[in-house]
C-alpha positions as a Markdown table, in Angstrom:
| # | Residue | x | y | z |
|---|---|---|---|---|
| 1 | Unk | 6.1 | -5.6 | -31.4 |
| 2 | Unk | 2.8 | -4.7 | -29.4 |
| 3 | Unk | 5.1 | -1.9 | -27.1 |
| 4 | Unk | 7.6 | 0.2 | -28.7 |
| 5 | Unk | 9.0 | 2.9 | -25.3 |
| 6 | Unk | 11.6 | 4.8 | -26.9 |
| 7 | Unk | 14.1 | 7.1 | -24.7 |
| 8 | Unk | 11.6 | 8.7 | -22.8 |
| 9 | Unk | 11.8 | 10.9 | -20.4 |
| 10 | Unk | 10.0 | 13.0 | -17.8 |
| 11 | Unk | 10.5 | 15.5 | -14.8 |
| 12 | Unk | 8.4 | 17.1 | -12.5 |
| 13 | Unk | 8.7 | 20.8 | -10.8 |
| 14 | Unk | 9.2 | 20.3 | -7.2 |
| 15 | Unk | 7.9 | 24.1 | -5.2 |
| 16 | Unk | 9.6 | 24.9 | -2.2 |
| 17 | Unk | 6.5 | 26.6 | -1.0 |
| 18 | Unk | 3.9 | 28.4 | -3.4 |
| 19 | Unk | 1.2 | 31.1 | -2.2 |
| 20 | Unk | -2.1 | 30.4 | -2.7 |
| 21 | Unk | -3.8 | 33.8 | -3.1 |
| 22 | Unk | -3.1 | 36.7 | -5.6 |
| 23 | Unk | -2.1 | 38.6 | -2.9 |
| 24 | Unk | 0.7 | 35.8 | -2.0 |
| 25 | Unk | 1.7 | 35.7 | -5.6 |
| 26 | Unk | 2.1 | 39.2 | -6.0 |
| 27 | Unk | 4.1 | 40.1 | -2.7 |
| 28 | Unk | 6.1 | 37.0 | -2.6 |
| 29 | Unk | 7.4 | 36.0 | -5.6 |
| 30 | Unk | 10.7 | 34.0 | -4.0 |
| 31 | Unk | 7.5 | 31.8 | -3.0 |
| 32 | Unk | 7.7 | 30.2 | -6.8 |
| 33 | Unk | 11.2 | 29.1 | -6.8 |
| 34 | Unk | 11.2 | 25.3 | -7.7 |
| 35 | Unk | 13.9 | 22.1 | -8.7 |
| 36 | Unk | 13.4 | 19.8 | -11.0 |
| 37 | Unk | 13.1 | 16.2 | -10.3 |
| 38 | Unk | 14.1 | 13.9 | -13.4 |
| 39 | Unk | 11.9 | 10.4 | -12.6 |
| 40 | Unk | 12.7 | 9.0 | -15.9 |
| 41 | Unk | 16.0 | 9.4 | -17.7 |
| 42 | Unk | 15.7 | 7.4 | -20.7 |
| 43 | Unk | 13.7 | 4.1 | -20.5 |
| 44 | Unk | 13.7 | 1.7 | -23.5 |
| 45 | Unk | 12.3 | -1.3 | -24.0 |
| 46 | Unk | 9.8 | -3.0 | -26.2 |
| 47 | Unk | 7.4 | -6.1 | -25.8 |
| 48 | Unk | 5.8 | -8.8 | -28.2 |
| 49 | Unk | 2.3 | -10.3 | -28.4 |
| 50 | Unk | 1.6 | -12.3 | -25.3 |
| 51 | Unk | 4.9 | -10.8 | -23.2 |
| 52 | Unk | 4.5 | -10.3 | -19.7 |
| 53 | Unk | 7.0 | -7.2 | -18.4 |
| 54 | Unk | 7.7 | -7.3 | -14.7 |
| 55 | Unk | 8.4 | -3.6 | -13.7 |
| 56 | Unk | 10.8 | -3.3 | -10.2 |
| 57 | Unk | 12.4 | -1.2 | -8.9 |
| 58 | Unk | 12.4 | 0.9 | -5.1 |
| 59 | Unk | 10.0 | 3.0 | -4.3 |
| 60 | Unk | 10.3 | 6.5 | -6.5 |
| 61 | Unk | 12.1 | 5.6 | -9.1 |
| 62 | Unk | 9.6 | 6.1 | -11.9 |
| 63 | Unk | 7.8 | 2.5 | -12.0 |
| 64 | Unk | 4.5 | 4.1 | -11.8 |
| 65 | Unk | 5.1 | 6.8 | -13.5 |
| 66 | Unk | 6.1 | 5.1 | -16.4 |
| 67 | Unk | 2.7 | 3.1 | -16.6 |
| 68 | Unk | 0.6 | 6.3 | -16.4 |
| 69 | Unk | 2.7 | 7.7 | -19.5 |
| 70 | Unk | 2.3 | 4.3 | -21.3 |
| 71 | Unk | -1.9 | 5.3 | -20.4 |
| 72 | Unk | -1.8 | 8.3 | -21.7 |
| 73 | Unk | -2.5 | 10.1 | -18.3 |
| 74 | Unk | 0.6 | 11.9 | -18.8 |
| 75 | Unk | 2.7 | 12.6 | -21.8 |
| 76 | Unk | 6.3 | 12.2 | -21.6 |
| 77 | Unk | 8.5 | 15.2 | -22.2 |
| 78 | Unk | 10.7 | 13.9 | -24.7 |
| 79 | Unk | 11.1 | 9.9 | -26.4 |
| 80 | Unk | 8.0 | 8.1 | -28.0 |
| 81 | Unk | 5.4 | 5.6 | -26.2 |
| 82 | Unk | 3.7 | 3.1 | -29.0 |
| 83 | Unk | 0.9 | 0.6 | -28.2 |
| 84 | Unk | -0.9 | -1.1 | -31.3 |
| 85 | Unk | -4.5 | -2.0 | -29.8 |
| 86 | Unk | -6.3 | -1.5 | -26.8 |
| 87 | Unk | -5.1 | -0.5 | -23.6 |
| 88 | Unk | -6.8 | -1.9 | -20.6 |
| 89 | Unk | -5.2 | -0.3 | -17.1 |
| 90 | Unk | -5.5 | -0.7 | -13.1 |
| 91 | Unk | -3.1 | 1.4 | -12.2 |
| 92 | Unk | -5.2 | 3.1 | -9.1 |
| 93 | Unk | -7.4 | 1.2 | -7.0 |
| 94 | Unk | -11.2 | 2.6 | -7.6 |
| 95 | Unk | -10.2 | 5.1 | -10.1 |
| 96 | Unk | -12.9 | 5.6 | -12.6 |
| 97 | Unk | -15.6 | 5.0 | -10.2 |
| 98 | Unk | -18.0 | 6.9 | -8.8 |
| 99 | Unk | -18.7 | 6.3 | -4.9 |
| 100 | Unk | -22.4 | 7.4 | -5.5 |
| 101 | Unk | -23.1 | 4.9 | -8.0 |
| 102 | Unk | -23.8 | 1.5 | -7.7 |
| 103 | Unk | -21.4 | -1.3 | -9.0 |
| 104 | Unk | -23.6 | -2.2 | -11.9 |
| 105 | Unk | -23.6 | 1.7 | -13.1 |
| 106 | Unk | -19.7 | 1.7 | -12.5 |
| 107 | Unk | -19.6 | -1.2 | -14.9 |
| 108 | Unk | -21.2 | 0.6 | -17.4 |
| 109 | Unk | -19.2 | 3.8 | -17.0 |
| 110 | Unk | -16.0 | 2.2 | -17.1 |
| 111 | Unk | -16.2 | -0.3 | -19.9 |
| 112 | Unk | -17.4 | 2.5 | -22.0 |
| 113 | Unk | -14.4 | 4.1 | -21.1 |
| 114 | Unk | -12.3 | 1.4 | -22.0 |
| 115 | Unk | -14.3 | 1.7 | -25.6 |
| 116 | Unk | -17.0 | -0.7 | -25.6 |
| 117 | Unk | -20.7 | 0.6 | -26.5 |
| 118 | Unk | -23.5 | -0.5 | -24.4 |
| 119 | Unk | -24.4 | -3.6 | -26.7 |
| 120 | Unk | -20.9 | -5.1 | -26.1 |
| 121 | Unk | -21.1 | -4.4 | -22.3 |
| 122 | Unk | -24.8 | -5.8 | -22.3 |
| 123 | Unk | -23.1 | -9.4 | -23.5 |
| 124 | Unk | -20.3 | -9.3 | -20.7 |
| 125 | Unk | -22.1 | -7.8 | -17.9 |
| 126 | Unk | -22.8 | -10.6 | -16.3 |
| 127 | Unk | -19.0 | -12.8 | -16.9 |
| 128 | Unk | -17.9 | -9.5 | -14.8 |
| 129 | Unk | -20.3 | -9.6 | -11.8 |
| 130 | Unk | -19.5 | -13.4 | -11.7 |
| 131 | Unk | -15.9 | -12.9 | -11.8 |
| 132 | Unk | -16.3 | -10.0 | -9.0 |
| 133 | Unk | -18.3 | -12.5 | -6.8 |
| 134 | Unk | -19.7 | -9.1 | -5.5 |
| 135 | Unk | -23.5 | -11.0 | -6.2 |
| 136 | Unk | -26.2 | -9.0 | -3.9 |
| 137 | Unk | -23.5 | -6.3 | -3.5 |
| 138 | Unk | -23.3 | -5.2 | -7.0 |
| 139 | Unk | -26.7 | -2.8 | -7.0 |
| 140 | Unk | -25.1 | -1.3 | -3.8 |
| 141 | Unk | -23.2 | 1.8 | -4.4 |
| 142 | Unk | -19.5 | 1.9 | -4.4 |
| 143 | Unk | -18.5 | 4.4 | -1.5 |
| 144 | Unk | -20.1 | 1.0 | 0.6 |
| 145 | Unk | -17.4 | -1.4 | -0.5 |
| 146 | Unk | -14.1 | -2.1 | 0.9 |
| 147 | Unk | -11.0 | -1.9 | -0.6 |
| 148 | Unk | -10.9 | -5.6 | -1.5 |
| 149 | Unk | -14.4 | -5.0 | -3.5 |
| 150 | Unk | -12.8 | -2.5 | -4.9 |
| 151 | Unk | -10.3 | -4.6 | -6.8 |
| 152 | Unk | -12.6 | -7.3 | -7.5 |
| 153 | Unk | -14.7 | -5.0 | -9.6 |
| 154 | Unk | -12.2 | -2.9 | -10.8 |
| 155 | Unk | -10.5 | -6.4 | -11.9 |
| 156 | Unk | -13.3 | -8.0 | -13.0 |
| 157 | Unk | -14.0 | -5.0 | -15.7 |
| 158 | Unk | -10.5 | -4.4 | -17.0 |
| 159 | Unk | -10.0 | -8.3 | -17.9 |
| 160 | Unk | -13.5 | -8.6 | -19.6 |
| 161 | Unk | -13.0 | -5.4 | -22.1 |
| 162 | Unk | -11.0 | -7.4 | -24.9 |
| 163 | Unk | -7.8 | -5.9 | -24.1 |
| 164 | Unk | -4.2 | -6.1 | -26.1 |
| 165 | Unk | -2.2 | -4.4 | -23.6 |
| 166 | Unk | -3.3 | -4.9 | -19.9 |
| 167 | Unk | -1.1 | -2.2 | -17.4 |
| 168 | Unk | -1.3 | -3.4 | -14.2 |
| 169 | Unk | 0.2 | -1.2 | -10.4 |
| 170 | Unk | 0.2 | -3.5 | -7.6 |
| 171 | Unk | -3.7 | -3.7 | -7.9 |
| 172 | Unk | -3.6 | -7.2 | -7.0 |
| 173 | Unk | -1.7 | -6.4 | -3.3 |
| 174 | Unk | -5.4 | -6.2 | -2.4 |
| 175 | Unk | -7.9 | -9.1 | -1.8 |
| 176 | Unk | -8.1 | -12.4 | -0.3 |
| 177 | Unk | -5.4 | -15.1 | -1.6 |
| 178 | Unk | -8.1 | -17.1 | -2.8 |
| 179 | Unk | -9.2 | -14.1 | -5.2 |
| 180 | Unk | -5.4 | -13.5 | -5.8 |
| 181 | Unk | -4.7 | -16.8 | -7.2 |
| 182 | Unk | -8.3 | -16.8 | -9.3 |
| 183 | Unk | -6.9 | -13.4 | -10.8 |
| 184 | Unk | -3.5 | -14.8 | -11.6 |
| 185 | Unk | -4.9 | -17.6 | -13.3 |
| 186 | Unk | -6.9 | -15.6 | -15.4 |
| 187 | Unk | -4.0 | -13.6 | -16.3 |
| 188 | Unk | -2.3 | -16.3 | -17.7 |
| 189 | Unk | -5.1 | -17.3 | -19.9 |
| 190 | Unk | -5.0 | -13.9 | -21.1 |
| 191 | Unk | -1.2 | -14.4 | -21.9 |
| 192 | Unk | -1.9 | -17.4 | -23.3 |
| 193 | Unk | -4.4 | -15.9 | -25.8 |
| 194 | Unk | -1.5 | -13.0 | -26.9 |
| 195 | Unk | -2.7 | -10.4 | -24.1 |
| 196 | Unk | 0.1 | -8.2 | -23.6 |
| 197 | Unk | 1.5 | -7.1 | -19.7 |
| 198 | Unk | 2.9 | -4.9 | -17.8 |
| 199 | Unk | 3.1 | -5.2 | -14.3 |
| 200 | Unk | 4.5 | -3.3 | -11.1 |
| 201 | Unk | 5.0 | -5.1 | -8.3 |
| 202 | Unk | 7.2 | -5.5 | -5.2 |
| 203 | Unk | 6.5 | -9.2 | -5.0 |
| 204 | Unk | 9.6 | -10.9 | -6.7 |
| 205 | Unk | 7.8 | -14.3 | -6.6 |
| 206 | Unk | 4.7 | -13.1 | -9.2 |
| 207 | Unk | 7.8 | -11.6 | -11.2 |
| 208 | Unk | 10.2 | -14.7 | -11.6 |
| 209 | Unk | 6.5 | -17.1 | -11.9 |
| 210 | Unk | 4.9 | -15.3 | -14.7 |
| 211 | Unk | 6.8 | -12.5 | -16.4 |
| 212 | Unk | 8.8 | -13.2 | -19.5 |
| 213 | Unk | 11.2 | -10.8 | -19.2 |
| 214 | Unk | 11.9 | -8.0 | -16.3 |
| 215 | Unk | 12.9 | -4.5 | -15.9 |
| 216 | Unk | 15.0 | -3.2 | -12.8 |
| 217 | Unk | 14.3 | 0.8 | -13.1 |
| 218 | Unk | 17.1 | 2.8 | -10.6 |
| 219 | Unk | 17.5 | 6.3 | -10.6 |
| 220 | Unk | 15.0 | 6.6 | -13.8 |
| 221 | Unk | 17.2 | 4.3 | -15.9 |
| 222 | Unk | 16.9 | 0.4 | -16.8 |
| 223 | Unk | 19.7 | -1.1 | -14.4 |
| 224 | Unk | 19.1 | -4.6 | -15.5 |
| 225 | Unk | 16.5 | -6.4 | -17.9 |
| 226 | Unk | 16.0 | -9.7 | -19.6 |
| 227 | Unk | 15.5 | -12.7 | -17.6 |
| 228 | Unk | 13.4 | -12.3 | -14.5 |
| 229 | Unk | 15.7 | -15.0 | -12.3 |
| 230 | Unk | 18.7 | -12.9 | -13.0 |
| 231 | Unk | 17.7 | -9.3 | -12.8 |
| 232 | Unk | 15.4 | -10.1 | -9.2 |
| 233 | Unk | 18.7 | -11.8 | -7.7 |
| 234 | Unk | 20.3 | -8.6 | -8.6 |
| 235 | Unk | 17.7 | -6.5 | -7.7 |
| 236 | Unk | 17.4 | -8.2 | -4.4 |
| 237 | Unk | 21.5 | -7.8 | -3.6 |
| 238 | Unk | 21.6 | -4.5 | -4.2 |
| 239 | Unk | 19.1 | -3.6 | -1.9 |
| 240 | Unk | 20.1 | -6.0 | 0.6 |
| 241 | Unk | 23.7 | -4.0 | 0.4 |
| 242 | Unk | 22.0 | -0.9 | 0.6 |
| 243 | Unk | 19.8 | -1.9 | 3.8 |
| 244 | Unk | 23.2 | -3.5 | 5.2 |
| 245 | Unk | 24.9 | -0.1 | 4.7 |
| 246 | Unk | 22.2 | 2.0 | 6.2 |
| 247 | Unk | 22.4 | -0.7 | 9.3 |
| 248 | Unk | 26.4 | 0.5 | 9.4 |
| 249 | Unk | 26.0 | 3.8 | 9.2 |
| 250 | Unk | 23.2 | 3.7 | 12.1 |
| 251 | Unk | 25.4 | 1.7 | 14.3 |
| 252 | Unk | 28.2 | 4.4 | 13.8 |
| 253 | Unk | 26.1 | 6.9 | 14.6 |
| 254 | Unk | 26.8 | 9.5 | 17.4 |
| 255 | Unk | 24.0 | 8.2 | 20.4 |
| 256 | Unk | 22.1 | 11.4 | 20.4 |
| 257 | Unk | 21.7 | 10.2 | 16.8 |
| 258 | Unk | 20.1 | 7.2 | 17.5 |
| 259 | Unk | 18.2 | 8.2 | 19.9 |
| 260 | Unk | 16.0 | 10.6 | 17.5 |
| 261 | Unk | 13.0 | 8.7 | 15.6 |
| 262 | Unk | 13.8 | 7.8 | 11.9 |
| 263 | Unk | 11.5 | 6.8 | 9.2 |
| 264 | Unk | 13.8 | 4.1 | 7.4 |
| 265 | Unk | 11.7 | 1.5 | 7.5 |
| 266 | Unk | 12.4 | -0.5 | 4.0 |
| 267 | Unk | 10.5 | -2.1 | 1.4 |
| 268 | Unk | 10.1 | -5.9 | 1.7 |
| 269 | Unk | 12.8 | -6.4 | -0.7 |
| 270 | Unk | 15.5 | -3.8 | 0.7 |
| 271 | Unk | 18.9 | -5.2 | 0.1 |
| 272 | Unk | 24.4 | -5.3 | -2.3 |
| 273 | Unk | 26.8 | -4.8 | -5.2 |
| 274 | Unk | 25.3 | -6.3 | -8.3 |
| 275 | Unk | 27.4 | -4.6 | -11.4 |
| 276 | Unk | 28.4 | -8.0 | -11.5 |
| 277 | Unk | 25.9 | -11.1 | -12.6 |
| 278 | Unk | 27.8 | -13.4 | -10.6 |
| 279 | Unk | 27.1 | -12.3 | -7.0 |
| 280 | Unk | 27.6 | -15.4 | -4.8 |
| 281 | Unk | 26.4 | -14.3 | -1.3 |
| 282 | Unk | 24.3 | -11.2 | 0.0 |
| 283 | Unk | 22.0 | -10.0 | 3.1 |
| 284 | Unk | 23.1 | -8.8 | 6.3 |
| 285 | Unk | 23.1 | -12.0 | 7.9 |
| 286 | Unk | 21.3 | -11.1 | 11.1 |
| 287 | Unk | 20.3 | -14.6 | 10.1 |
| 288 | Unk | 23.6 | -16.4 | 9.0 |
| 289 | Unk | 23.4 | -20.0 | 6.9 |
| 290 | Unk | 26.2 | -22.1 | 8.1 |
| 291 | Unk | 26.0 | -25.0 | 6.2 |
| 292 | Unk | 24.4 | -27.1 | 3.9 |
| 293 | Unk | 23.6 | -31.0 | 4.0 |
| 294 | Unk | 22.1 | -32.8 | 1.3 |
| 295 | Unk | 21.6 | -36.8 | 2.3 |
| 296 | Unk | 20.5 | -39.7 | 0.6 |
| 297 | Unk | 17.4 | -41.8 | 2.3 |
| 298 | Unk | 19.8 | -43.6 | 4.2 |
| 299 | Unk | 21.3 | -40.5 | 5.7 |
| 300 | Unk | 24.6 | -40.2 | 4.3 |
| 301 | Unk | 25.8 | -36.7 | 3.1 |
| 302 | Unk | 26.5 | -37.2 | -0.8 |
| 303 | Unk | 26.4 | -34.9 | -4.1 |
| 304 | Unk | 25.3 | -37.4 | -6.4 |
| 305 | Unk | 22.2 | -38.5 | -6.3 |
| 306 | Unk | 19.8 | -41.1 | -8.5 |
| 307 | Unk | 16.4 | -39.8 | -9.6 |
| 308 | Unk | 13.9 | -42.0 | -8.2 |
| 309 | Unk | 15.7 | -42.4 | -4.5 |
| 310 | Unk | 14.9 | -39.8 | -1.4 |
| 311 | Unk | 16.7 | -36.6 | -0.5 |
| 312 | Unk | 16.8 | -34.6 | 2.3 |
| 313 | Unk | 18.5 | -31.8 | 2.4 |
| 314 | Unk | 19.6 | -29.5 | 5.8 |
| 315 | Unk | 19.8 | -25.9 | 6.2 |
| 316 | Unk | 22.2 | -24.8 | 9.1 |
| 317 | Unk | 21.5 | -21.5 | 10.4 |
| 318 | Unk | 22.7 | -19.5 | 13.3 |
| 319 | Unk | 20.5 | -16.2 | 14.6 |
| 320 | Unk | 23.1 | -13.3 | 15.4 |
| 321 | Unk | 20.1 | -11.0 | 15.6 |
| 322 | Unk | 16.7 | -12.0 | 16.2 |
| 323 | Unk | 14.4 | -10.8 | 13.3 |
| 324 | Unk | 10.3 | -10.6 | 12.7 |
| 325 | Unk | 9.5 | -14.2 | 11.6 |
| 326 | Unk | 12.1 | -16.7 | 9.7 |
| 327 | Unk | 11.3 | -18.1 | 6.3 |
| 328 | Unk | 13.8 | -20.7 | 4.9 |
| 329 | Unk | 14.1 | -21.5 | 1.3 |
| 330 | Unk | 15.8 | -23.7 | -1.7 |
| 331 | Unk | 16.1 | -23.2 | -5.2 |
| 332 | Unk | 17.6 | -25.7 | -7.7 |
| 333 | Unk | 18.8 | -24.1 | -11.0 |
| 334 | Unk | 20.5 | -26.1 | -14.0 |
| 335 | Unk | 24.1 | -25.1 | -15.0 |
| 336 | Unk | 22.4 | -22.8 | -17.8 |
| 337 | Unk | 20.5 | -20.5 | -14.9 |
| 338 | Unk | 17.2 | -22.5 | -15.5 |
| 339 | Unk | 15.2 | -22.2 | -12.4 |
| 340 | Unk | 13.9 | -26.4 | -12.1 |
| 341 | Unk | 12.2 | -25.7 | -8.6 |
| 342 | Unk | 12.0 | -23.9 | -5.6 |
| 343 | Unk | 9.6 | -23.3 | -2.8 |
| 344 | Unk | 10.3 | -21.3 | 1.0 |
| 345 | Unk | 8.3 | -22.3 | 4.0 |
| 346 | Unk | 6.6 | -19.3 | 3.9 |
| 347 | Unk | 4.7 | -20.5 | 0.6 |
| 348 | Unk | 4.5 | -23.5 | 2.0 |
| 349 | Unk | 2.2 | -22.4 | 4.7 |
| 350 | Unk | 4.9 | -22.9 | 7.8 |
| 351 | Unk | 5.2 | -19.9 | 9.9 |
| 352 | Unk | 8.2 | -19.8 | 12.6 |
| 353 | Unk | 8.7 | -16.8 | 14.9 |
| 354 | Unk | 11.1 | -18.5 | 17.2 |
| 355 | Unk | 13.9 | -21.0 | 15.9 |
| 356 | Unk | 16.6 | -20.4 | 18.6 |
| 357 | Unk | 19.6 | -19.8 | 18.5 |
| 358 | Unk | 20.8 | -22.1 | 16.2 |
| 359 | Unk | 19.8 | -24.9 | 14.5 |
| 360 | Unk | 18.7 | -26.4 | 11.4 |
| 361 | Unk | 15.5 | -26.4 | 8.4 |
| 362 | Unk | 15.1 | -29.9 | 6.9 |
| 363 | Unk | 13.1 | -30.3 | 3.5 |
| 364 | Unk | 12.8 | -33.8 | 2.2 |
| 365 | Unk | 12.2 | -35.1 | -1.4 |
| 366 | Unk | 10.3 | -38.1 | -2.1 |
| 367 | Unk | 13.0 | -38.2 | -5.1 |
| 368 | Unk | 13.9 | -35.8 | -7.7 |
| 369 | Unk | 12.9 | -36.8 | -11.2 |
| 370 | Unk | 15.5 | -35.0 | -13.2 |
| 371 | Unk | 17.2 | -35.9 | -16.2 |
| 372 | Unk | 20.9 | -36.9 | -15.5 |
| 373 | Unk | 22.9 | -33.6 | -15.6 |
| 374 | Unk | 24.6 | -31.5 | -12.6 |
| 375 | Unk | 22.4 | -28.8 | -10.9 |
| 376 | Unk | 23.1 | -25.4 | -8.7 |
| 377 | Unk | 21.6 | -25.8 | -5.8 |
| 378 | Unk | 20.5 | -22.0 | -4.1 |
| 379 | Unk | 20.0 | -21.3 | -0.4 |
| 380 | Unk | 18.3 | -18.8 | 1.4 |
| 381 | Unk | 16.9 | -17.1 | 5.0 |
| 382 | Unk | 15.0 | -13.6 | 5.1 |
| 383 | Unk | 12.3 | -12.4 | 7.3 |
| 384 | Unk | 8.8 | -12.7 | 7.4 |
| 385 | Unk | 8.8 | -9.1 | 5.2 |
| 386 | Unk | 10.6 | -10.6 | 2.9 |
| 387 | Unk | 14.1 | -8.2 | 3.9 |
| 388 | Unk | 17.0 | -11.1 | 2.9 |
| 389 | Unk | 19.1 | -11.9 | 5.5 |
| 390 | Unk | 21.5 | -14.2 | 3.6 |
| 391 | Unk | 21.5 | -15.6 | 0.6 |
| 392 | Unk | 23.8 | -18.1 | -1.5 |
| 393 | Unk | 22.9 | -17.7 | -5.2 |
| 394 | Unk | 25.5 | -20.8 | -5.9 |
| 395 | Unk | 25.8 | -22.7 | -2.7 |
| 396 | Unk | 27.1 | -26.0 | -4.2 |
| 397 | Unk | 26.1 | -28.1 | -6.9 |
| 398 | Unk | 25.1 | -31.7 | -7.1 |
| 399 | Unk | 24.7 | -34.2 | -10.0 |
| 400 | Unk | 21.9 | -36.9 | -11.0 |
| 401 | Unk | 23.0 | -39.7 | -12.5 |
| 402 | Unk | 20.3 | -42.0 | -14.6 |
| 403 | Unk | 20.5 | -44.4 | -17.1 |
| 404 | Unk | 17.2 | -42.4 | -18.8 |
| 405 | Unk | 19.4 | -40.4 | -21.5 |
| 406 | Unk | 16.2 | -38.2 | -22.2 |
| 407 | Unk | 17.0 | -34.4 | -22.6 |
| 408 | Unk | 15.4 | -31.4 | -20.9 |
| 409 | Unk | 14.7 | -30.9 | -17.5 |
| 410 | Unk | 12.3 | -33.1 | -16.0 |
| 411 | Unk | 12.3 | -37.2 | -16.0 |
| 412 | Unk | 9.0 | -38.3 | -17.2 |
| 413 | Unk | 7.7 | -42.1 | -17.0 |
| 414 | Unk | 6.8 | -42.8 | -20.3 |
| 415 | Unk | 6.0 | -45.9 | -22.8 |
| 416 | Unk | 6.8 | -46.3 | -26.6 |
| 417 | Unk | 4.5 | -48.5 | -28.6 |
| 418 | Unk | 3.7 | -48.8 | -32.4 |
| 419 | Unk | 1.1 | -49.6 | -34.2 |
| 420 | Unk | 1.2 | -50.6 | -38.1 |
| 421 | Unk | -1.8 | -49.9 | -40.2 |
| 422 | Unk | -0.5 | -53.1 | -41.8 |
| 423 | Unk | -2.0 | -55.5 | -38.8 |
């Protein structure tokens, strides 16, 4: 185990109001009364060489937090924190830079801090200016560059300082996609070399793609950990319940109520019950799937398809509430919970602000090379914020039937031959 976090836990004073001068502090000593706010109540969890944790959780309930005690920037105030090797961190944009210095010196300063001496940062200076693609920019000084510069660099270093455990807080929000996916890609070459992770994020995709395992944190515990598929799908229906309720209670709400402003706004993610692994259907279905079609290249409606011939399958939706942008998606899961494939149309670069009324979302396979087996398939709408309108975690299931009686997942063309060292 590279990460051993045993039952820690930490709280922070929370003032009313505190006076500022002597005189305040001498005259007004009600001034000082405080509560106590418990962020973490107990996390546990440990990680092996080349893991990847995904951290989740709503905003404020200790994600963060627990990264900066895992840093050392904080101590906890009870439980134990181990990490065997060296800990390389982004947990705050530009932090560790100085805005009078130029990128070059920041490079300098900060790898040291990370450990290095200037010999070792002499031999990787230059793989971290390339990486940052900052080129005639690097001899300018920081306070000049923008916040997507920022993260370049700030990236660029912490991958570059030979690093077991890499701590990462939604640094990677920032920058161009094109930067994004060269950052991801080097992250899984770290992983692949048995670089340990921990990341926060809010974006469930980067979570179920390339974490190993996942954490839900909720009211300073673990709700939920182990596989990222299932904890995200509960992760997402609680707080699709949650946004649902707060939608009720608004609605019941006296008029004078409504009428005042309210800062509400959720996270992308906000969403439902989930003690329960086998949540079927969540989201406040201001959006509402109504059906599901799954043809064969002829058009005919079937559940049982062959691998090599064409699919088409139709999403049926009905708006009861218009919403900010409409992303439709599949997902198609094996009996075990083994996520096969799944794409939305917002990854797929299709952007729809007006669908009607009703209607329906057509995604067509050239064929689906499984092996023969039945699958799950999964259906979903949200908006362009990612806030789930309705989703089916088990909206039917359909079956592929081949005569390839191969094993796995995928049906791969292949050919046999032998060759004796006798000929």
């Amino acid at each position: 185990m590279v990460i051993r976090v045993n039952d820690v836990r930490k709280k922070f004073k929370i003032y009313h109001d505190k006076g500022s001068s002597l005189k305040e502090r001498l005259l007004f000593t009600k001034r000082y009364n405080f509560g106590e706010h418990h962020v973490l109540n107990g996390i546990s969890f440990q990680a092996e060489r080349g893991e990847s944790i995904g951290l989740i959780g709503e905003n404020g309930c200790g994600k963060s937090t627990l990264l900066k005690l895992m840093t050392r920037i904080m101590y906890p105030d009870s439980g134990s924190i181990e990490i065997d090797g060296r800990v390389s961190s982004l947990i705050e944009l530009g932090a560790g830079f100085h805005p009078h210095m130029s990128g070059r010196e920041n490079i300098y300063t900060n790898a040291a801090i990370f450990g290095l001496n200037r010999a070792e940062i002499n031999m990787r200076v230059k793989d971290i200016i390339d990486f940052s693609e900052l080129g005639e920019y690097i001899d300018s000084p920081v306070r000049t560059y923008s916040s997507g510069m920022y993260m370049r660099l700030a990236f660029s270093v912490a991958i570059n300082v030979d690093a077991d455990v890499l701590l990462i807080d939604e640094i990677l929000a920032v920058g161009d996609a094109n930067f994004q996916a060269k950052c991801f890609e080097k992250l899984r070459e770290l992983k692949a070399a048995g670089v340990t992770s921990v990341i926060v994020t809010h974006d469930m995709g980067t979570i179920e793609k390339f974490c190993t395992q996942a954490l839900w944190i909720n009211d300073g515990v673990v709700e939920a950990s182990g596989n990222p598929s299932d904890v995200v799908r509960r992760y997402l229906a609680f707080m699709s319940d949650k946004h649902f309720a707060q939608a009720a209670a608004r609605e019941q709400a006296p008029e004078e109520a409504k009428s005042q402003p309210e800062n509400t706004e959720q996270d992308p993610d906000e969403p439902m019950d989930t003690s329960s692994k086998a949540v079927k259907r969540f989201g406040p279905r201001h959006v509402e799937i109504t059906g599901v079609d799954m043809k064969n290249g002829d058009g005919v409606s079937r559940t049982v398809f062959l691998p090599d011939e064409s699919v088409a399958l139709d999403i049926h939706y009905k708006v009861n509430k218009p919403v900010e942008g409409y992303v439709f998606g599949y997902a198609i899961h094996t009996m075990e919970g083994v996520n096969v494939s799944g794409s939305n149309t917002q990854l797929d670069n299709l952007n729809f602000t007006d669908v009607g009324e009703s209607g329906y979302i057509e995604v067509e396979f050239e064929k689906l090379p499984l092996v023969s087996g039945r699958y799950v398939l999964q259906v979903a709408v949200s908006d362009n914020n990612g806030r789930v309108m309705d989703y089916h975690t088990n909206y039917t299931r359909f079956e592929i039937i081949s005569e390839d009686r191969g094993v796995g997942i995928a049906r791969l063309s292949r050919k046999w031959s032998v060759v004796s060292d006798d000929a």
